[in-house]
C-alpha positions in Angstrom: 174.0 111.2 111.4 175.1 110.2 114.9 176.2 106.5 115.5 176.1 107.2 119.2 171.7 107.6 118.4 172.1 104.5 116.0 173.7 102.3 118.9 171.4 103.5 121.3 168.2 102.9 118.9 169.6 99.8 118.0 169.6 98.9 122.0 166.2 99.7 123.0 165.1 97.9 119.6 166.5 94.5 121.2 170.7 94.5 120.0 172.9 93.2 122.1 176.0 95.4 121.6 179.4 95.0 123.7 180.7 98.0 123.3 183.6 96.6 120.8 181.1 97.6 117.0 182.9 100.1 115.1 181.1 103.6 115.0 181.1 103.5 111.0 178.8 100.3 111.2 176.4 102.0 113.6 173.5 102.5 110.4 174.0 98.5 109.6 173.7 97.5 112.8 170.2 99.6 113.1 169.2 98.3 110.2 169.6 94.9 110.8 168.1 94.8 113.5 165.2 96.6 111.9 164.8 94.1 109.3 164.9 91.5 112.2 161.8 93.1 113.7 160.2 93.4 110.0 160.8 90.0 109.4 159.0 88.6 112.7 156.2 90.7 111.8 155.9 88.9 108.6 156.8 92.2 106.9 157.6 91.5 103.2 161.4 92.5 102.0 161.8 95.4 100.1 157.9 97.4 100.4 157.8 100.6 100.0 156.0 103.1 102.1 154.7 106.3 101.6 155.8 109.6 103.2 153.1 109.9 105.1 153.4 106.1 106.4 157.2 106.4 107.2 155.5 109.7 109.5 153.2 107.5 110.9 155.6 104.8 112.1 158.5 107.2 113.0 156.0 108.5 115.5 154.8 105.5 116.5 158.2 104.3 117.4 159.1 107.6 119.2 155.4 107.1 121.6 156.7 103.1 122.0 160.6 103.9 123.1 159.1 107.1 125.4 158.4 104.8 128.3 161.4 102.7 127.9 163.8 105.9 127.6 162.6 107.0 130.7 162.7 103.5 132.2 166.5 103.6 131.6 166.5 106.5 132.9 167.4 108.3 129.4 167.5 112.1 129.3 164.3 112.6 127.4 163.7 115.7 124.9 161.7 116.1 121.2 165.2 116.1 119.3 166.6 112.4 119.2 
């Protein structure tokens, strides 16, 4: 696991991070913010989700951030 990918998914997802979050807090802060985005979309606490749906949004997220990684100017590849 790389807190360097959680900080930067965490960014492009909305966070607003100074620079100052510790690197072993890097998974909570994702998360957080993930449960942020789950709980605007009405998304109920606690579902559970198939393999084959936790595929589907994995690669929807990857085809959403795309554009905004190369907005930033992100070095783009297939291995996040």
């Amino acid at each position: 696991m790389s807190p360097d990918r959680h900080f930067e998914g965490a960014r492009l997802l909305g966070a607003n991070l100074t620079g100052k979050e510790r690197r072993e807090d890097a998974g909570n802060i994702l998360g957080d913010v993930l449960r942020g985005i789950m709980q605007t979309m009405k998304i109920p606490n606690g579902i559970r989700f198939r393999k084959e749906i936790v595929a589907i949004l994995s690669f929807l997220l990857v085809i959403l951030l795309f554009p905004v990684r190369l907005a930033m100017g992100v070095r783009t590849s297939l291995s996040w």
